[in-house]
C-alpha positions in Angstrom: -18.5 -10.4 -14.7 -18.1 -12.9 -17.9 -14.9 -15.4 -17.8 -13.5 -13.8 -14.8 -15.1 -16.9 -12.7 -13.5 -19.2 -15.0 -10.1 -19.4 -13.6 -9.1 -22.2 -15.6 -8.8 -19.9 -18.5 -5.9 -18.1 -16.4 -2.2 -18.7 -16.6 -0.9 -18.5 -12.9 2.8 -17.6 -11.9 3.5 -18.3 -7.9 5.9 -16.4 -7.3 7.5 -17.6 -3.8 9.6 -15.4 -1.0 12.2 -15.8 1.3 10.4 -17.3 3.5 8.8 -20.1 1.3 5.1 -18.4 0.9 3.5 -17.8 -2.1 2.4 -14.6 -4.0 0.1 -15.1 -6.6 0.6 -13.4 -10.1 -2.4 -14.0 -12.3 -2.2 -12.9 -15.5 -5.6 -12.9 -17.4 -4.2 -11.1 -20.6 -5.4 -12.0 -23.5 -7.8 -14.5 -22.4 -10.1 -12.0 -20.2 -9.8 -8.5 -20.2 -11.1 -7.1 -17.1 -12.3 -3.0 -16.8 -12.0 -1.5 -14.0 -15.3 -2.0 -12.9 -14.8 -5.4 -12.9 -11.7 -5.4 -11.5 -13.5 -4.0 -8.2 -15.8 -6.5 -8.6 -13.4 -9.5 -8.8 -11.5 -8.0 -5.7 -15.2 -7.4 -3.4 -15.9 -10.7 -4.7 -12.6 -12.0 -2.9 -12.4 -9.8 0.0 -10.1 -12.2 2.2 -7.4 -11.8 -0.1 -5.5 -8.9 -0.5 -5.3 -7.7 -4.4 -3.5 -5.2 -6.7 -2.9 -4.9 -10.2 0.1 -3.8 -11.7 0.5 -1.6 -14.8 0.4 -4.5 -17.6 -2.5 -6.0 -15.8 -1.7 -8.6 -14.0 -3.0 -9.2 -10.8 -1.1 -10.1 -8.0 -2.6 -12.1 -4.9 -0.6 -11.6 -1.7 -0.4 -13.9 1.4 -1.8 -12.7 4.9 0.2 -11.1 7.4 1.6 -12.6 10.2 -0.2 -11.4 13.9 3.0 -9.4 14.6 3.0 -7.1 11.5 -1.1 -6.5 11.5 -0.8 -5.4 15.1 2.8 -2.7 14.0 0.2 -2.0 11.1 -2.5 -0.8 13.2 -0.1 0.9 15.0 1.2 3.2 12.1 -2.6 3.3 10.9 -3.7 4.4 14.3 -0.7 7.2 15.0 -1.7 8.7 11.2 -5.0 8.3 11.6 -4.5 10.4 15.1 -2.6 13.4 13.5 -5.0 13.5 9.8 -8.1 14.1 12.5 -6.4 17.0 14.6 -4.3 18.5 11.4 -7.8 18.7 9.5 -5.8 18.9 5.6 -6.6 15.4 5.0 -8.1 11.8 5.3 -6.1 9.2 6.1 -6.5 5.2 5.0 -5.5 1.9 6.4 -4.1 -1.5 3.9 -7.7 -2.2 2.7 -7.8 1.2 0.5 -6.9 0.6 -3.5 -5.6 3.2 -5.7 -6.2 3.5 -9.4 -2.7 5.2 -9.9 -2.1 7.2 -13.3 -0.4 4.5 -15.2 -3.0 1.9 -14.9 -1.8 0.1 -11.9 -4.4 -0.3 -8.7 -2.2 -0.6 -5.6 -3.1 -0.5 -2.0 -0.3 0.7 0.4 -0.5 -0.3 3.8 -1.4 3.4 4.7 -1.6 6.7 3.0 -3.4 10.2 3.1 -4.4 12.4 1.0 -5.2 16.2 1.0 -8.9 17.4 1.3 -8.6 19.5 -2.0 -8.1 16.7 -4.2 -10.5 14.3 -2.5 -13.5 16.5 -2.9 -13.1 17.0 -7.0 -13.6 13.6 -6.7 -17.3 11.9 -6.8 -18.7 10.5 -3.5 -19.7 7.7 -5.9 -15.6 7.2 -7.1 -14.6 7.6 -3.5 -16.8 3.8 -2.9 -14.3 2.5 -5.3 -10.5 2.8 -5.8 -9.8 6.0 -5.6 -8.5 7.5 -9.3 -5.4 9.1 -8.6 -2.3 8.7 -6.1 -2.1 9.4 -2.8 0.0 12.3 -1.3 1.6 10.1 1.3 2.0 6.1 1.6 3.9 3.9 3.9 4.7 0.5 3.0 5.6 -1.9 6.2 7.8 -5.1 5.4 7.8 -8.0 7.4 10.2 -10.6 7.5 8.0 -12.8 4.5 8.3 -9.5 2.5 10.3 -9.0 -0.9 12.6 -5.9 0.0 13.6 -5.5 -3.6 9.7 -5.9 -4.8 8.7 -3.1 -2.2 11.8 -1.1 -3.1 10.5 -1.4 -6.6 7.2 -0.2 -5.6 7.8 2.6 -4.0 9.9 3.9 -6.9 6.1 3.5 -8.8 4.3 5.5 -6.2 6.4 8.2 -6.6 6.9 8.2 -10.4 3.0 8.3 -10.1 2.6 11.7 -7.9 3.1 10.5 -4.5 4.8 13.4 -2.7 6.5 11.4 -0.1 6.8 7.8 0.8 8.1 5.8 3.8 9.2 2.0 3.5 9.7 0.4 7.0 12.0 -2.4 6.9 10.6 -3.6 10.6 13.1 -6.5 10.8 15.8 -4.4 10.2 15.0 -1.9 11.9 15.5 0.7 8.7 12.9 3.4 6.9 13.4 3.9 3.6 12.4 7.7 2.7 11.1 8.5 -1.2 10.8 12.0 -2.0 10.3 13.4 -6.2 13.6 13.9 -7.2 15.4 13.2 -4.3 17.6 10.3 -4.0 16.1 7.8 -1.1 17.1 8.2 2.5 18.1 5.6 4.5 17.6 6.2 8.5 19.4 3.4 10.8 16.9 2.4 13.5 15.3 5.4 14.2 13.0 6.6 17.6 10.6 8.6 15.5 10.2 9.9 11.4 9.2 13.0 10.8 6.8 13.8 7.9 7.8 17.7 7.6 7.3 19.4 5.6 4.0 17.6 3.9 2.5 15.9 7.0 2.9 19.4 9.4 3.4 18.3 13.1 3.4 14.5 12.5 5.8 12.3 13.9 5.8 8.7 13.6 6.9 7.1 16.9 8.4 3.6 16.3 8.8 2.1 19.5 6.9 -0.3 19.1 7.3 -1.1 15.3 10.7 -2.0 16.5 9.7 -3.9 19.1 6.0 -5.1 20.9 5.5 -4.3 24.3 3.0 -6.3 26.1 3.1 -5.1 29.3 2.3 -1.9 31.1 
């Protein structure tokens, strides 16, 4: 992958959060202009750090999660994950999948699903890579060194991009943000569970313990 090694060539942006920590906006344009081959390259090449790429091609480098929010991840990854297996109309995805969306951008929400029927017109040699087209349902979890505004804005682009229905949990404050195609965005006030009717039939998100960890029985 010529010049995209040479990170000297690359104007870099840190952009920094509430909480002091850094996330990384590369732009390579015009010095290298990466395909999208070579944008899955660059990110397998790096796969400690968690990548996207937005719609004018930057990329944008994002700083680990804390213990707290990987473990409410694997939570909502697990429950989903749970309900795509017995509901049968779909596969389901944890933070590490990318999208190629339609308007250029590859982003990777923290989980999603999407329907059988569009998965299989798709290559099994596509489905390797970032998958070309946007999921049916994502869920974006912000912790407390999250950008509310930046994942407010990003959920707007999932759903300008196809996504049927999205969920932003706002774990410190005990929020969910709910996206819908023309809709205007629900806001539910500390809720005990989210339903996904009428797209996700029968699931319900229980959010016990996104709101709060239990560590004993």
């Amino acid at each position: 992958m010529q010049g995209v090694k040479n990170m000297s060539a690359v104007l870099e942006k840190p952009v920094i959060n509430e909480l002091g920590i850094a996330r990384l906006v590369l732009q390579f344009t015009p010095f290298i202009e990466m395909s999208d081959e070579q944008f899955f390259e660059f990110c397998q090449a790096n796969r400690d750090l968690r990548i996207e790429r937005n719609s004018v091609g930057e990329i944008i480098i994002m700083p680990p999660t804390g213990w707290e929010t990987g473990d409410k991840n694997a939570e909502i990854t697990m429950q989903l994950r749970i309900w795509a297996k017995q509901d049968g109309r779909g596969r389901s995805a944890d933070s590490s999948a990318g999208y190629k969306m339609p308007n250029g951008a590859t982003l990777s929400p923290d989980a999603s699903w999407v329907l059988n029927e569009r998965l299989e017109k798709i290559s099994p040699a596509k489905r390797r890579k970032f998958l070309p087209l946007a999921p049916d349902f994502v869920v974006e979890l912000r912790s407390e060194s999250d950008s509310l505004l930046k994942l407010k804005e990003k959920m707007l682009e999932y759903i300008e991009n196809g996504v049927s229905l999205g969920w932003l949990i706002d774990a410190p404050e005990k929020k969910i943000y709910v996206y819908r195609p023309e809709h205007e965005v629900e806001t539910l006030e500390n809720p005990a569970e989210i339903s996904g009717e009428p797209l996700l039939q029968g699931f319900r998100l229980n959010l016990k313990e996104i709101w709060q960890m239990k560590l004993s029985n």
